[in-house]
BAVEXMI-47980 format. One line per field, with one value per residue (C-alpha): chain; z, x, y; residue number from 1; residue in one letter. Coordinates in Angstrom, 2 decimals. Each point is the difference from the previous one (the first is absolute). Layout:
BAVEXMI-47980
ch = [A/...]
Z = [Z/...]
X = [X/...]
Y = [Y/...]
i = [NUM/...]
aa = [a/...]
//
This chain:
BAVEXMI-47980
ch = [A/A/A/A/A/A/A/A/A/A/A/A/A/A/A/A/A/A/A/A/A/A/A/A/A/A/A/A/A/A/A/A/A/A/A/A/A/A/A/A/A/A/A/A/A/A/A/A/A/A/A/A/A/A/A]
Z = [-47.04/0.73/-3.34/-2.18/1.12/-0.15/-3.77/-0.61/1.49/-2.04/-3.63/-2.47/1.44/3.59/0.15/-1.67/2.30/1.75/-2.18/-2.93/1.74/0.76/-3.26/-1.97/2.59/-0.43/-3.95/0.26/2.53/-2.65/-3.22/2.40/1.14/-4.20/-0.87/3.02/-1.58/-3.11/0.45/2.20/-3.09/-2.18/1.84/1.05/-3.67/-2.31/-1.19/-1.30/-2.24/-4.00/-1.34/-3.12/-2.14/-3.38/-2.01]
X = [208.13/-2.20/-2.00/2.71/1.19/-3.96/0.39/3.11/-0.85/-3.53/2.24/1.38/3.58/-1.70/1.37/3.30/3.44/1.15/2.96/-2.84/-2.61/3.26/1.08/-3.76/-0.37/3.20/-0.38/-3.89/1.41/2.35/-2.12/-2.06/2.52/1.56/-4.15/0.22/3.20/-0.69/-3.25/1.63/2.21/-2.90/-2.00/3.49/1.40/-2.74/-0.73/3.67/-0.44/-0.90/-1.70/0.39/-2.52/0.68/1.47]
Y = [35.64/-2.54/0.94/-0.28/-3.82/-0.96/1.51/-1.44/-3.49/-0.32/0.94/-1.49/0.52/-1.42/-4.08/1.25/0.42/3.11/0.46/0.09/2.38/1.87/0.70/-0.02/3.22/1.65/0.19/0.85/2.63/0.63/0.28/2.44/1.90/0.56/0.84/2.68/1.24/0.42/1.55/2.53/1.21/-0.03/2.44/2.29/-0.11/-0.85/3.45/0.10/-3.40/-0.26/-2.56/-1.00/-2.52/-1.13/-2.52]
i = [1/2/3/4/5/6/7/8/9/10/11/12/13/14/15/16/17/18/19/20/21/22/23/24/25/26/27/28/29/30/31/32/33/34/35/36/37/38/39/40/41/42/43/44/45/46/47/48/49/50/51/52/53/54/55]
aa = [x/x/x/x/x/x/x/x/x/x/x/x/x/x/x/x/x/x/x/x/x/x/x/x/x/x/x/x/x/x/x/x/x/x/x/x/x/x/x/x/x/x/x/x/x/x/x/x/x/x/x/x/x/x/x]
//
């Protein structure tokens, strides 16, 4: 844990509030989280998609 503050502390989001490092981390854990998601259904149900390319 200590890691983590000394990374947090020495970025960009380091002099801001906590209500700011708060909510910077909960939507990076966020946009994470969606990524994880959606690469999850990829890989279970991307042998059942069609792509189609053209104008």
């Amino acid at each position: 844990m200590d890691v983590v503050k000394e990374i947090i502390q020495s970025s960009a989001i380091g002099p801001l509030s906590f209500g700011y490092k708060s909510a910077v981390l909960i939507l990076f854990g966020l946009i994470v989280s969606i990524l994880l998601i959606m690469l999850a259904l990829l890989l279970s149900h991307g042998a059942n998609l069609t792509f189609h390319y053209g104008y």
